[in-house]
C-alpha positions in Angstrom: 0.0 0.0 0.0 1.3 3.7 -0.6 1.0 5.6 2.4 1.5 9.6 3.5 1.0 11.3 6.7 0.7 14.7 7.4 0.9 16.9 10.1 -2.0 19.3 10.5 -3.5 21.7 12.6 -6.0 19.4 12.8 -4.0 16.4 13.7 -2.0 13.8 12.1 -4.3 13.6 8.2 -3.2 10.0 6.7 -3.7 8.7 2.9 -3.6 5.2 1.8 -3.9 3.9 -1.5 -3.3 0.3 -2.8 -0.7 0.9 -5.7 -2.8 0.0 -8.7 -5.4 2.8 -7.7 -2.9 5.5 -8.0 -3.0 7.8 -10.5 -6.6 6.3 -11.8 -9.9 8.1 -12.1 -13.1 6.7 -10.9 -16.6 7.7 -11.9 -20.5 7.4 -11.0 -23.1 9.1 -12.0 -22.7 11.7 -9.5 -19.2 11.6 -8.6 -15.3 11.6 -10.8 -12.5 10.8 -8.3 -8.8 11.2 -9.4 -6.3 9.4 -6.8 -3.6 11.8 -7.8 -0.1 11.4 -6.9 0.0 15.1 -5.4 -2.4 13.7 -2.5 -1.8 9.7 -2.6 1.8 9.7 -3.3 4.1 8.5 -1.2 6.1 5.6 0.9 5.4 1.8 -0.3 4.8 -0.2 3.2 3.5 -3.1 4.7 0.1 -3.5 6.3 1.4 -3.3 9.8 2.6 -0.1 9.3 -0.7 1.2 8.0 -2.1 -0.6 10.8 0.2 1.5 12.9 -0.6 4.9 11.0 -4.4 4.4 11.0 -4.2 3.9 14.5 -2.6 7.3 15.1 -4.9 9.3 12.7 -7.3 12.1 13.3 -8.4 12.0 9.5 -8.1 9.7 7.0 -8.8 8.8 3.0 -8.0 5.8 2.0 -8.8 4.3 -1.5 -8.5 0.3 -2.7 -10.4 -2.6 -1.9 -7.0 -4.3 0.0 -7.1 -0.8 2.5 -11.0 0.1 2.9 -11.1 -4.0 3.9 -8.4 -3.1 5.9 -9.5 -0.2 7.6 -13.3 -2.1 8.1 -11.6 -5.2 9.5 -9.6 -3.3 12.0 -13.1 -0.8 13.1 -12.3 2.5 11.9 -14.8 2.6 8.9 -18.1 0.6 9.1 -19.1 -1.1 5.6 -22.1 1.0 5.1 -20.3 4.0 4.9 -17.8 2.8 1.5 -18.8 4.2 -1.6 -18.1 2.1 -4.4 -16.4 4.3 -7.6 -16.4 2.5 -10.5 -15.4 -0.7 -8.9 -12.7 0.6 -6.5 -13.7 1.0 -3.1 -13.1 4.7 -1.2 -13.7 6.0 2.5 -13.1 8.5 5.1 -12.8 8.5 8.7 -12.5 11.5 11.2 -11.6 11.9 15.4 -13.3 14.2 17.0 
């Protein structure tokens, strides 16, 4: 998975991506997502250290099937709340 964190005034804002997403554009009828390298880019890692980065976030947008399942196995995202984009899965999750 490609993985960035970044320090905010809001907290620690992470982005995960599986690779094969990156760069892509995703559409519905209501909705065109680009997983641009800009925002997605970054470090290749393992799933424990996403583990360990999702467990530290305040916000976080995470696209591909391998991290939403991820992110939904571990409870940060509930199922219900993935929107499906053309067959690639996205979600957010927020701290408050």
């Amino acid at each position: 998975m490609i993985l960035t964190e970044r320090h905010t005034d809001r907290g620690l804002l992470v982005t995960v991506c599986d690779p094969e997403v990156l760069g892509e554009t995703f559409e519905t009828d209501d909705v065109e997502f680009t997983v641009n390298e800009e925002f997605y880019g970054g470090d290749r890692v393992e799933v424990e250290a996403v583990r360990e980065s999702l467990a530290r976030a305040n916000v976080a947008n995470l696209v591909g099937v391998e991290v939403v399942d991820l992110a939904i196995e571990e409870g940060y995202v509930e199922e219900g709340n993935v929107l499906d984009l053309d067959g690639t899965l996205h979600a957010q999750f927020m701290r408050l």
